[in-house]
N, C-alpha and C positions, 0 to 999 in steps of 0.2 A: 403473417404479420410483417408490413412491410415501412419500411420511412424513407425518407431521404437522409440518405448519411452524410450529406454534403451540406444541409444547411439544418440540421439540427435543433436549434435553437426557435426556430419559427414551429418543427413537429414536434419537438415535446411539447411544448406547451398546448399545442392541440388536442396530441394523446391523451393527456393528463386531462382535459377538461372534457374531453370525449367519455373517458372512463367515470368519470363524475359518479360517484354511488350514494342514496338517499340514507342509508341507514350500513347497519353491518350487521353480521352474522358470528359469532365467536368462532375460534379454532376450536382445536379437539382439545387444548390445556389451558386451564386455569379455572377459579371459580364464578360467578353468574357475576359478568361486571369488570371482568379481568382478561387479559390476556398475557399468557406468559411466555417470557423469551428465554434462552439461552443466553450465560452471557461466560466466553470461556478464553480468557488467557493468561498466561504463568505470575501468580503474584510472590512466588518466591523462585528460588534457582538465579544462573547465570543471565540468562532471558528478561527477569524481572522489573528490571532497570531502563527497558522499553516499555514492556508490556503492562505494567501499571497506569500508565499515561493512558492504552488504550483502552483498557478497563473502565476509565476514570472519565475517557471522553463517552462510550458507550452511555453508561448509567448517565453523566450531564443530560444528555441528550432525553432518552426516558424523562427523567427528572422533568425534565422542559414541555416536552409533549404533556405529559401528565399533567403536570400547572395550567397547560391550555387549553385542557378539558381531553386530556388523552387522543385516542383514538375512534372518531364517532361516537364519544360520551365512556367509550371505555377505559381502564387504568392498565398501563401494562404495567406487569411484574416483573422482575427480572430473576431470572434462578442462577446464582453465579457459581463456576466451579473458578476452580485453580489448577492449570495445564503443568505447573510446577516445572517449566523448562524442559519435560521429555515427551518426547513424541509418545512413548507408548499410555502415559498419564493422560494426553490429552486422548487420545482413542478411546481408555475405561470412561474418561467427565465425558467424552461426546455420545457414549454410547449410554449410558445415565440418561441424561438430557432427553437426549431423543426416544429412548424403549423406558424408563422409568417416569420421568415425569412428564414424557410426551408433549413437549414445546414443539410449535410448528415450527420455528426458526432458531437459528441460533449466529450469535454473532459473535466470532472465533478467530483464534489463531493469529501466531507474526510471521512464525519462521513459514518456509515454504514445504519441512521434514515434519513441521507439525500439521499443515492443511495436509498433505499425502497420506498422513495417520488417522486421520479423520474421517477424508475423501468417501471411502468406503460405505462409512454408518450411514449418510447421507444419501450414497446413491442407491444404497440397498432397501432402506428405509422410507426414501421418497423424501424425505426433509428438506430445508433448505438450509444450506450455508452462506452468512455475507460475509465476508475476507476482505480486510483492509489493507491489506499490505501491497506496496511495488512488489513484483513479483519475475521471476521469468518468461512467464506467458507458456508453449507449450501444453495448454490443456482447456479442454473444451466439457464443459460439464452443465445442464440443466437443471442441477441442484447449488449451484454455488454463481453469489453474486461478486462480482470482482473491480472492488472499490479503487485498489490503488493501482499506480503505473505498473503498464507491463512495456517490454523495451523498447517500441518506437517510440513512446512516449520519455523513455529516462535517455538512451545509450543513440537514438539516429537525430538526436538537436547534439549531446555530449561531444561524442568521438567527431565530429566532423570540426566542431568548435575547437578543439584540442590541438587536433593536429594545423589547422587551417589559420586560428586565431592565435591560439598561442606559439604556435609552430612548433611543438611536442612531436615527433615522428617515433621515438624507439620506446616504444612503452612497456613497462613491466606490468603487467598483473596478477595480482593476489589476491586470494579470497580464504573466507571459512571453509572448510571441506564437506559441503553439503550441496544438495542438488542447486539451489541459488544462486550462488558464484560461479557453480561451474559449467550453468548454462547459461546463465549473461556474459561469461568468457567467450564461448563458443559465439553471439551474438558480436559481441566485442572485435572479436579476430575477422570477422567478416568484415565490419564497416571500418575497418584500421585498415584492413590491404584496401579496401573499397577507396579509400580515402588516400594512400599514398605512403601510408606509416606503415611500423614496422613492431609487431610484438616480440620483447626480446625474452619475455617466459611468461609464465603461467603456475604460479603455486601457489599452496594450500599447507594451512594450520588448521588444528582440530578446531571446532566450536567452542570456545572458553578460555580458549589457549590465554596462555599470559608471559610467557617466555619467548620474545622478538627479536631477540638479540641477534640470532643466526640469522633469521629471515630479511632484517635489515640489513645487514654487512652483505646480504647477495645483493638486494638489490646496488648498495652502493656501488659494489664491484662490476655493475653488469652492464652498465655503458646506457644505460637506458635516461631520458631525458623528462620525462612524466613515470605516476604510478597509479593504474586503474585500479582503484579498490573496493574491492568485492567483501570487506571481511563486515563481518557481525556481532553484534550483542557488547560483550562485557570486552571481547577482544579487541575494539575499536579504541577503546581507551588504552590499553599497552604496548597496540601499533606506535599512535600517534606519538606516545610519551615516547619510545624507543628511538623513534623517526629522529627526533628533534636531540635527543638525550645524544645521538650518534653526531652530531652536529651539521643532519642535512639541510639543506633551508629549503624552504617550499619556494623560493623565487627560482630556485639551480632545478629542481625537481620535485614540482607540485604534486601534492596528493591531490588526487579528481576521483572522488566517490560516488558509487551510486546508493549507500547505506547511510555515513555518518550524516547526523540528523543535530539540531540542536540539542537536544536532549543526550548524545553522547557526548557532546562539545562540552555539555553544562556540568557532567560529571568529571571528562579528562582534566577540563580549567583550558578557556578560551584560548590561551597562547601558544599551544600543543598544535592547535588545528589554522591558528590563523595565519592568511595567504593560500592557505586549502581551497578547495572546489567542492561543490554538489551539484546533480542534477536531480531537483526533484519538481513536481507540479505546485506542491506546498513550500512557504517559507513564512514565520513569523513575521519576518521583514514587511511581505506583500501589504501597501498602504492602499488601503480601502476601508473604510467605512464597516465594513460586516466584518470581514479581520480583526479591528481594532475591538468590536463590541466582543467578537466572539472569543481573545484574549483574555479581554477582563473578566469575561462571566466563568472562564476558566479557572483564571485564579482565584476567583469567587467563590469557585465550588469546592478545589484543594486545598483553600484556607491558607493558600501559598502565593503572597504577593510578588514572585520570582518565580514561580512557575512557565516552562516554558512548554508553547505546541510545536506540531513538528509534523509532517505528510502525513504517517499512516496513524498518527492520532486522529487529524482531522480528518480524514477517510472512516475512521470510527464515528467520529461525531455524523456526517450528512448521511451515511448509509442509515442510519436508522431513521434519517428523516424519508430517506426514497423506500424503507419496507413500511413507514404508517402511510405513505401516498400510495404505494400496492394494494394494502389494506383496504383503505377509504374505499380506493377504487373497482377492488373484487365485490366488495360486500361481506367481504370473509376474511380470516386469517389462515384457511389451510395451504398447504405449501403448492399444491397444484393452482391454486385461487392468486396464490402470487406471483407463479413464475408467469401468467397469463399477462400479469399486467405491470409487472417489476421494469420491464423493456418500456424503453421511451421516457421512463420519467425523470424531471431534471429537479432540480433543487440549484439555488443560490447558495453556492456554498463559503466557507472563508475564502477558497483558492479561485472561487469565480465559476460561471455558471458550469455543470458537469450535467451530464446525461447517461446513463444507462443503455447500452446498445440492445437494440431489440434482439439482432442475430447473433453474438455472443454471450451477452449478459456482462460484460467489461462496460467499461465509463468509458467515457469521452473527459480528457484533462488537458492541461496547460501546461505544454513542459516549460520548466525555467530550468535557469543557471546562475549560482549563488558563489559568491568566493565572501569564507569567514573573517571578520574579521577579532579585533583582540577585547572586544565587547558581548564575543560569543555568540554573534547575531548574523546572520549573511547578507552581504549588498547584491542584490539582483541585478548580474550584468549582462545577461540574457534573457528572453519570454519570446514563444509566440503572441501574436495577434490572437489566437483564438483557442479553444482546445481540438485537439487533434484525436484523430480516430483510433479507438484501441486495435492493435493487430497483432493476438497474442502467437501467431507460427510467421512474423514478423523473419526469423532468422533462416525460414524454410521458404520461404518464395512467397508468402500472402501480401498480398496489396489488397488495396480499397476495392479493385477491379476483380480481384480473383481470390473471394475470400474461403478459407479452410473450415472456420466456424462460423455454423448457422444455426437458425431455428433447427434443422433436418439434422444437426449434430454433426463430426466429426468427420470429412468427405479426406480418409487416410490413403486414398488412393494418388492424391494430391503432395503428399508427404514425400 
């Protein structure tokens, strides 16, 4: 299966109607009229405080398809666990799912400790996984669809911006102490020398931490001019308050994240984060027409007229639209029926039109660049023109020209 990776937008939409299926075939779960999904991430713990939004956009989405006559006349279900913030809880709900209630798909996980706990059932099983999250990139799998930015996409429009635009050269970065920060670091520290800057460290607090005190008095001490932040969850919020509590200013030394999202913004309180950075493909901000609709119907469905979106929510929401166009398209919902035809399909999404790479199964997204301001909301002072190709061994030599991941899988001799 091959496309042109360079003008996309003209081959999905071919793919997609080349696939065209007159009728469908059910999966191996649910009953006569139904199709059932997995639907798995943490509604209570440290985590929760994201991953409720992605829950919330998952089922929206369901909910919508279903109103429009589902999938080729069928209803999906949705079987929902709760990941409870631990990796090993999400392994027993994913391994449920998959060998008990036998869902062909399942649509899971934020953190990057929770897809690696998961990873397993899926490849051992044959299942399939859609993963909304930005992520590191680093891995190449046949069962897993990967919705959100991996780092050409967040960190090679950021770091160059940084250093180049804002003139930031000595940067500190800090992350959560999980595999996510501390491979976008390594990704980090490439394109900083690449680019002429200078990382002046690299550390880590546990997942949940809440105690900043020390970790901000280093950075203040340590001569650094920006601060790349790599941290996560419930800890994004006792950064930021600590950041500002010590009395740094983001003008002297901006925070530039590739995590905090509106939704941590909305819980820290806007003025914590404002004059901050993000690099993501999503922004509430983004004014279009299908944004604005797809806001409101949001707060529509949370019964929350303040409710906000944020990247890997809306990576929740269109991934489920590109597995009912797999569907459509197989004439089936088993997972081998999808992964055939999951490659190439686009959708108009909030963030603007995305793609599903046929040779990795990564999207094609928009990177932008967002600085917060005291309304909670980001002003987009950066975008590509167009979305840009996923290249998840981005940090190990793959280009467009010499990719690592393909249909043929994982070419490690390359590594």
């Amino acid at each position: 299966m091959t496309t042109n990776r360079r003008s996309f937008l003209k081959t999905g939409a071919a793919f997609g109607a080349a696939l065209a299926a007159p009728s469908l075939i059910p999966g191996r779960a649910g009953a006569a009229g139904e199709i059932e999904v997995g639907v798995l991430f943490s509604q209570t713990g440290g985590l929760s405080i994201v991953e409720k939004s992605l829950a919330d956009a998952t089922l929206m989405a369901i909910e919508e398809i279903n109103a429009a006559g589902g999938v080729n006349g069928m209803t999906i279900k949705p079987v929902v666990e709760d990941g409870a913030s631990d990796p090993k809880t999400f392994n027993e709900k994913a391994s449920k799912l998959v060998l008990r209630d036998r869902v062909p798909s399942v649509f899971a996980c934020y953190t990057s400790a929770s897809r690696k706990a998961v990873l397993p059932v899926f490849e051992r099983r044959n299942n399939m996984l859609f993963y909304p999250t930005y992520y590191e990139g680093f891995e190449c799998s046949k069962n897993v669809v990967y919705t959100g930015a991996v780092p050409n996409q967040q960190l090679s429009n950021f770091i160059p911006w940084m250093i180049n635009t804002l003139g930031k050269k000595k940067i500190f970065i800090v992350g959560s102490n999980y595999i996510y920060p501390r491979e976008m670091a390594k990704v980090s520290k490439i394109l900083i020398e690449q680019n002429g800057g200078e990382w002046v460290a690299d550390e880590y607090l546990e997942l949940g931490h809440s105690e900043w005190g020390a970790m901000v008095s280093k950075i203040k001490a340590s001569g650094c001019d920006a601060v790349l932040s790599n941290v996560v969850g419930d800890s994004v919020i006792a950064f930021y308050r600590e950041f500002r509590n010590q009395g740094i200013s983001q003008e002297d030394i901006p925070i530039c994240a590739t995590v905090t999202s509106e939704i941590e913004i909305a819980a820290m309180g806007a003025e914590y984060a404002a004059g901050s950075y993000t690099s993501f493909p999503y922004f509430q901000a983004i004014d279009s027409e299908e944004n604005r609709s797809f806001i409101e119907r949001y707060r529509a469905y949370t019964g929350n007229p303040n409710a906000v979106t944020h990247h890997a929510m809306e990576s929740s929401y269109f991934q489920v639209y590109l597995w009912k166009q797999a569907v459509e398209a197989a004439g089936e919902a088993s997972p081998d029926a999808i992964r055939e035809t999951i490659g190439g399909q686009t959708f108009d999404a909030p963030n603007g039109k995305v793609m599903v790479d046929p040779e990795n199964l990564h999207t094609y997204l928009t990177p932008r660049i967002a600085q917060w301001g005291e309304d909670g909301q980001g002003t987009i002072i950066e975008a590509y023109d167009e979305p840009v190709e996923p290249l998840p061994y981005v940090a190990y030599g793959e280009t467009p020209e010499n990719l690592f991941c393909t249909t043929d899988g994982l070419d490690s001799a390359k590594l």
